[in-house]
C-alpha positions in Angstrom: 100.6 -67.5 -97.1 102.9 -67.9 -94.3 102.1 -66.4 -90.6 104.6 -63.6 -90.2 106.1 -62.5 -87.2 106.2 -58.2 -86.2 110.1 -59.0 -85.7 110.3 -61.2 -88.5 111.8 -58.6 -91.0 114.5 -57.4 -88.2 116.1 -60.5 -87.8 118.9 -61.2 -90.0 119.1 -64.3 -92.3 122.0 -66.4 -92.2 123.0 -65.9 -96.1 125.4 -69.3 -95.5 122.8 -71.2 -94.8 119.9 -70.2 -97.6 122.8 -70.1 -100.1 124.1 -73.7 -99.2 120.4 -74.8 -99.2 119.2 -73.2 -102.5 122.3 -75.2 -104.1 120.8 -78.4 -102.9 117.6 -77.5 -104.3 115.9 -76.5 -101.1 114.1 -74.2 -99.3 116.3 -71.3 -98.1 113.8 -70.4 -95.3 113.6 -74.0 -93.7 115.8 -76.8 -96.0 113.4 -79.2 -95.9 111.1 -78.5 -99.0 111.8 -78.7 -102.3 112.7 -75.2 -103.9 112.1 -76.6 -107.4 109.0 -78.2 -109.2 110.4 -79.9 -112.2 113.7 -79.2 -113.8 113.8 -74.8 -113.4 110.2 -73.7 -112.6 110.3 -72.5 -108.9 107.3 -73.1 -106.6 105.4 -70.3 -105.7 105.8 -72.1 -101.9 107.4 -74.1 -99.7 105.5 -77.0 -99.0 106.6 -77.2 -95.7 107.2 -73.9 -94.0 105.0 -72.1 -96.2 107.4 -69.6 -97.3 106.3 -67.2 -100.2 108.8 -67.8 -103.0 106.9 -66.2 -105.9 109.4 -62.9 -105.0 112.0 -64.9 -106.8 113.6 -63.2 -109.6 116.6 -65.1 -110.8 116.1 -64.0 -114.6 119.5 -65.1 -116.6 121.5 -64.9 -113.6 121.8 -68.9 -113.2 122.7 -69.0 -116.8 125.3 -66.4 -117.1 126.7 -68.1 -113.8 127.0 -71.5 -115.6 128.8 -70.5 -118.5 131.4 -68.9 -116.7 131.8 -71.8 -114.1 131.9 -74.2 -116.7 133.9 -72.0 -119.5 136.8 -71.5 -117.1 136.8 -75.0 -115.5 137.2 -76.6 -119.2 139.3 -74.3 -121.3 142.3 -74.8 -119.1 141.6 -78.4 -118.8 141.2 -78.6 -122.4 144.2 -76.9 -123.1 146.0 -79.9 -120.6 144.0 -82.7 -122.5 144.9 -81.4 -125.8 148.9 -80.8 -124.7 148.9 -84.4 -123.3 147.1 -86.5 -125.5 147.3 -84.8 -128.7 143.8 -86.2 -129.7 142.4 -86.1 -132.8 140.1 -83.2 -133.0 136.9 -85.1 -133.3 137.8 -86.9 -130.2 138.1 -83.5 -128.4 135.3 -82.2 -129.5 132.8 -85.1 -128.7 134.4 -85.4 -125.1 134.9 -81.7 -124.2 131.0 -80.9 -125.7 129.6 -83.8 -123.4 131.5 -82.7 -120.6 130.3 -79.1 -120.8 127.0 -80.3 -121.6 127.1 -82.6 -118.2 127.9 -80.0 -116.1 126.0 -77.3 -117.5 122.7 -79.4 -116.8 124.0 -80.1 -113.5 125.0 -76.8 -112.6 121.9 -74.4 -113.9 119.4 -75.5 -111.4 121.6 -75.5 -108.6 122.9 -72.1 -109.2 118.8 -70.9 -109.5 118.7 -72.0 -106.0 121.9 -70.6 -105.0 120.6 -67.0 -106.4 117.0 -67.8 -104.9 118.6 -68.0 -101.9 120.8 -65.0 -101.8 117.8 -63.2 -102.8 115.3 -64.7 -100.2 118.4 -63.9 -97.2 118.9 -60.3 -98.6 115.3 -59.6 -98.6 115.5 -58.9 -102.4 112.1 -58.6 -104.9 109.7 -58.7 -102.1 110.5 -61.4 -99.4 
């Protein structure tokens, strides 16, 4: 476990920055270490700062979050395609159910981060 400082818990985290890091996968507390081991299990630490991160309780939040990001960035943009194109509906289902799955496995473990690190600047569950 990390050294704390007395002052440590006054100081206010920069929520920007542990946000923007936990997207990239990192670290909220420093940036450098990797937030994630494997595809959504979360490290208990940081591997370089030493930051507790077993406080981390994102639940379904990261799932809920991707389904709406990803429902309301393809049903309007399948409504264009279909209006457009006029494809036959085979053809819109193969593309628009790759898409969705694309960016849903893109998006899910960034948005664990992202809630990580709300939680981690907020001083949520324990950190």
């Amino acid at each position: 476990m990390a050294h704390r400082d007395v002052d440590d818990d006054r100081v206010e985290r920069n929520l920007r920055a542990a946000v923007t890091r936990g997207f990239r996968q990192r670290c909220p507390k420093c940036g450098a270490g990797p937030l994630l081991r494997g595809y959504l299990t979360l490290r208990e630490s940081c591997d370089v700062c030493g930051e507790d991160l077993s406080h981390a309780k994102a639940d379904d939040g990261p799932a809920y979050l991707t389904i709406l990001i990803v429902g309301h960035l393809m049903a309007p943009f399948m409504h264009w395609f279909f209006v457009t194109f006029r494809p036959q509906p085979m053809v819109l289902a193969t593309v628009f159910c790759t898409l969705c799955l694309v960016l849903s496995l893109y998006l899910l473990p960034r948005l664990k981060g992202v809630i990580v690190g709300f939680q981690w600047a907020k001083r949520m569950h324990g950190f």
